[in-house]
C-alpha positions in Angstrom: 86.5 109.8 115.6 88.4 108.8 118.4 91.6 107.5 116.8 94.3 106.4 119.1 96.2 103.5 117.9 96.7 103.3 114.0 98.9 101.6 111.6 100.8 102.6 108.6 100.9 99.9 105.7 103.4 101.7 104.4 106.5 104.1 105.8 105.7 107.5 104.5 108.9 109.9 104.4 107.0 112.4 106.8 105.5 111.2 110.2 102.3 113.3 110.5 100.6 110.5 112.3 103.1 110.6 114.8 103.7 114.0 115.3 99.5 114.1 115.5 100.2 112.3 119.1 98.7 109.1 117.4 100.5 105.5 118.5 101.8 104.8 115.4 103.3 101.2 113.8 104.5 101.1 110.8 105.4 98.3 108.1 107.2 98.4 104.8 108.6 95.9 102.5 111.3 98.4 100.9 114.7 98.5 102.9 115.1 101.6 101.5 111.7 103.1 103.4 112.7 101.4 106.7 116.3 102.4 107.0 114.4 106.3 106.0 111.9 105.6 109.0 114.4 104.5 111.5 116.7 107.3 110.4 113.8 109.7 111.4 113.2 108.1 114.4 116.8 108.1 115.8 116.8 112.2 114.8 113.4 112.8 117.1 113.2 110.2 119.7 115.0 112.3 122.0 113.2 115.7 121.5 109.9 114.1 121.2 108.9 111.4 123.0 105.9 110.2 120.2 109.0 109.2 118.0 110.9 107.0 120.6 107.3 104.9 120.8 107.2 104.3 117.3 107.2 101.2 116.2 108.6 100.5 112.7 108.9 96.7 111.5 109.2 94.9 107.8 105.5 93.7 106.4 104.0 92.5 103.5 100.4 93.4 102.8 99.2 90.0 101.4 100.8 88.3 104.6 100.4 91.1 107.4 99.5 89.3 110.3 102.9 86.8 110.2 105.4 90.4 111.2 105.1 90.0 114.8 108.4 89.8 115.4 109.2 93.0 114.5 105.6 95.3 115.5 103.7 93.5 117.4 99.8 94.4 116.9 97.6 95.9 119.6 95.2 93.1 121.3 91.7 93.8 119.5 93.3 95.3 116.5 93.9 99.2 115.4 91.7 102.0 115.3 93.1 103.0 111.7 94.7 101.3 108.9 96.5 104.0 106.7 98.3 103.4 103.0 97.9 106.6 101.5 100.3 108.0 99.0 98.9 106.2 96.0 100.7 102.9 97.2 98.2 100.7 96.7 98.7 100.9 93.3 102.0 99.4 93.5 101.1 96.5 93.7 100.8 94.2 90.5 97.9 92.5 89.3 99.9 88.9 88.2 96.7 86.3 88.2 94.7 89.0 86.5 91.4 88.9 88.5 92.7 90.9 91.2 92.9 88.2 94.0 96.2 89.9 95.2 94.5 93.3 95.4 91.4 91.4 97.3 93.7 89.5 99.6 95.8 92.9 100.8 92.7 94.5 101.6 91.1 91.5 103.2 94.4 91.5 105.7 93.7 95.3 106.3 90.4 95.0 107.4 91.7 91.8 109.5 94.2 94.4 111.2 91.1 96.9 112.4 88.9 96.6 115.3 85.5 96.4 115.2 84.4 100.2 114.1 88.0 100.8 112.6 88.6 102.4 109.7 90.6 101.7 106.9 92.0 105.2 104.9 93.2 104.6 101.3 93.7 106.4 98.3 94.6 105.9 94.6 95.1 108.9 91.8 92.6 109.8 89.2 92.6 106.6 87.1 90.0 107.4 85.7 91.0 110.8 84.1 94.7 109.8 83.2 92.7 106.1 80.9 90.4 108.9 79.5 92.9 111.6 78.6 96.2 109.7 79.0 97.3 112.4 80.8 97.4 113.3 84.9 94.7 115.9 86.0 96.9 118.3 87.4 100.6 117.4 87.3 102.0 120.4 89.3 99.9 118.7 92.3 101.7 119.7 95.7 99.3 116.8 98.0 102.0 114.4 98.2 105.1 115.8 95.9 105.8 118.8 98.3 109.0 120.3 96.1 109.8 122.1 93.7 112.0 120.3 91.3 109.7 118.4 89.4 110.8 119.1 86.0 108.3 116.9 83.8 106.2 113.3 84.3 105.5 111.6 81.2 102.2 109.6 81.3 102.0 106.2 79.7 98.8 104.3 79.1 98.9 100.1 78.3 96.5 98.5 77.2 96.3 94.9 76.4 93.0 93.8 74.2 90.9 97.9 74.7 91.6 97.2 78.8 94.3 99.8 80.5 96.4 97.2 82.2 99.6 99.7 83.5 99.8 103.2 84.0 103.7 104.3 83.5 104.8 107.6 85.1 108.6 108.8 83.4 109.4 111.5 86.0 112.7 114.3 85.5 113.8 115.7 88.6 115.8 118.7 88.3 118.8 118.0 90.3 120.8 121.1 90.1 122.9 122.4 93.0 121.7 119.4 94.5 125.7 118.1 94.8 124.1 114.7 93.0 124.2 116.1 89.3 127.8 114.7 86.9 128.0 115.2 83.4 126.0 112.0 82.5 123.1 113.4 83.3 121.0 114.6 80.8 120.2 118.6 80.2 116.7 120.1 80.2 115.5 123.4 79.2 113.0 125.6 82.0 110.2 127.6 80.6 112.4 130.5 82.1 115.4 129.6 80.2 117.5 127.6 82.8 119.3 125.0 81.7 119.1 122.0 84.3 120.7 118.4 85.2 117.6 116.1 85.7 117.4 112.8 87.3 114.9 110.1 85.6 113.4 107.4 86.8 110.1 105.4 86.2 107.1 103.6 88.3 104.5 102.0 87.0 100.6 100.8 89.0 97.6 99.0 88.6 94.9 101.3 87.2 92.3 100.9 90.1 89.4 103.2 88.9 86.9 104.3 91.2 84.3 101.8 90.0 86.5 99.0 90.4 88.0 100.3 93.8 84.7 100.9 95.4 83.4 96.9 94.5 86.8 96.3 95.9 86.2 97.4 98.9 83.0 96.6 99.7 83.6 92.9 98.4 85.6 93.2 101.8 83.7 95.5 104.3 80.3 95.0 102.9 78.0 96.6 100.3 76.3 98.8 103.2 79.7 99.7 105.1 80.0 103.5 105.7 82.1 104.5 103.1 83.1 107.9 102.0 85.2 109.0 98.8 87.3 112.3 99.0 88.5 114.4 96.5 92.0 115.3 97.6 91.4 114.6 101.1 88.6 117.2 100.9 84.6 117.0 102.3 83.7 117.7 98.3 84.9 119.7 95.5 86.0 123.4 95.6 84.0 123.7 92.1 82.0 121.4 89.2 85.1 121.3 87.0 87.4 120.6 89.8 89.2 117.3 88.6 91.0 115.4 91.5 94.5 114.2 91.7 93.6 111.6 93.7 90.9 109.8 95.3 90.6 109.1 98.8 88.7 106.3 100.7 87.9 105.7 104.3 86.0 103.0 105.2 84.6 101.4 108.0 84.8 98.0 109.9 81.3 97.3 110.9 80.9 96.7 114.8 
């Protein structure tokens, strides 16, 4: 496709899309992201002149066209929409009919030019409700290190429907300078004994089913509209499980 303009609904803490040559904005509504992004920016804007054109602004998905004064949006909209990352799920479900989820996705497709594409993913839902477990927790698609020590999988449900998906991650922090003796101690299959850093995020189970009607509630039941398995054409095998699902979808023209 010929991609030239696109739009990130949420800072990533890489910057393939820029470094791709793509014009890239960016939006966020953490202050931790942003302060990350224009960190980045600051580090390559003189070395690469990609990074000094970047624009990176505060933005809400349910409320994305009112951030003008810190992006400002390309006249005829983008050529790509991007929240990858599993960010999506992030955000809650309060109403409990999914309006919010419907109204996000609404202003994305409001962002794209005619013959746009939105790209969006979400993990395996579907396997972690069935088994209550992720498919493949040593995944290296978005979580690129090494120091993930365990992630703890937490299913609620709330009248037989999965309502919250809670991941408990430990992060071994040793030699890491950030380790003091209130952190707790964890064992390595190899016998190491390591400080580990815990923390917990919880999402909105959006299983393929559900995620698809989503969608095409918005773009259209006969939008083109391809599902990846980890950012790949199809799966290496049959009994290939996913970590994540991947959507791109099109604005009609």
């Amino acid at each position: 496709r010929s991609l030239r303009r696109a739009r990130e609904a949420v800072v990533s803490t890489q910057s393939t899309g820029v470094e791709a040559g793509f014009t890239v904005k960016s939006v966020d509504a953490s202050d931790k992201m942003l302060k990350y992004a224009h960190k980045l920016r600051w580090q390559r804007h003189s070395s690469d002149k990609a990074f000094e054109n970047w624009e990176i602004g505060e933005g809400d998905w349910l409320d994305l066209e009112n951030c003008e004064d810190s992006i400002h949006h390309p006249d005829g909209g983008y050529d790509c929409v991007i929240c990858i990352g599993n960010s999506f799920a992030h955000l809650p479900d309060f109403l409990g009919d999914q309006s919010m989820h419907k109204r996000a996705i609404s202003n994305f497709h409001k962002m794209l030019k005619p013959g746009g594409i939105l790209i969006i993913d979400h993990r395996n839902y579907d396997h972690i409700i069935k088994f209550g477990k992720l498919p493949n927790s040593s995944s290296k698609l978005y979580y690129q290190g090494d120091r993930i020590h365990r992630i703890k999988t937490s299913v609620l449900t709330v009248d037989g429907e999965c309502t919250m998906i809670t991941l408990d991650y430990e992060i071994d922090i040793s030699g890491t300078g950030l380790a003091d003796a209130t952190d707790p101690m964890r064992e390595k299959p190899d016998g190491t004994v390591v400080s580990i850093s815990q923390f917990r995020l919880s999402y909105y189970p959006h299983t393929l089913a559900k995620f698809n009607a989503l969608l095409e509630g918005v773009f259209g039941e006969d939008a083109d509209h391809k599902v990846l398995p980890d950012f790949m054409e199809s799966k290496p095998s049959e009994d290939y499980v996913p970590s994540y699902l991947v959507h791109i979808i099109k604005r009609k023209e």
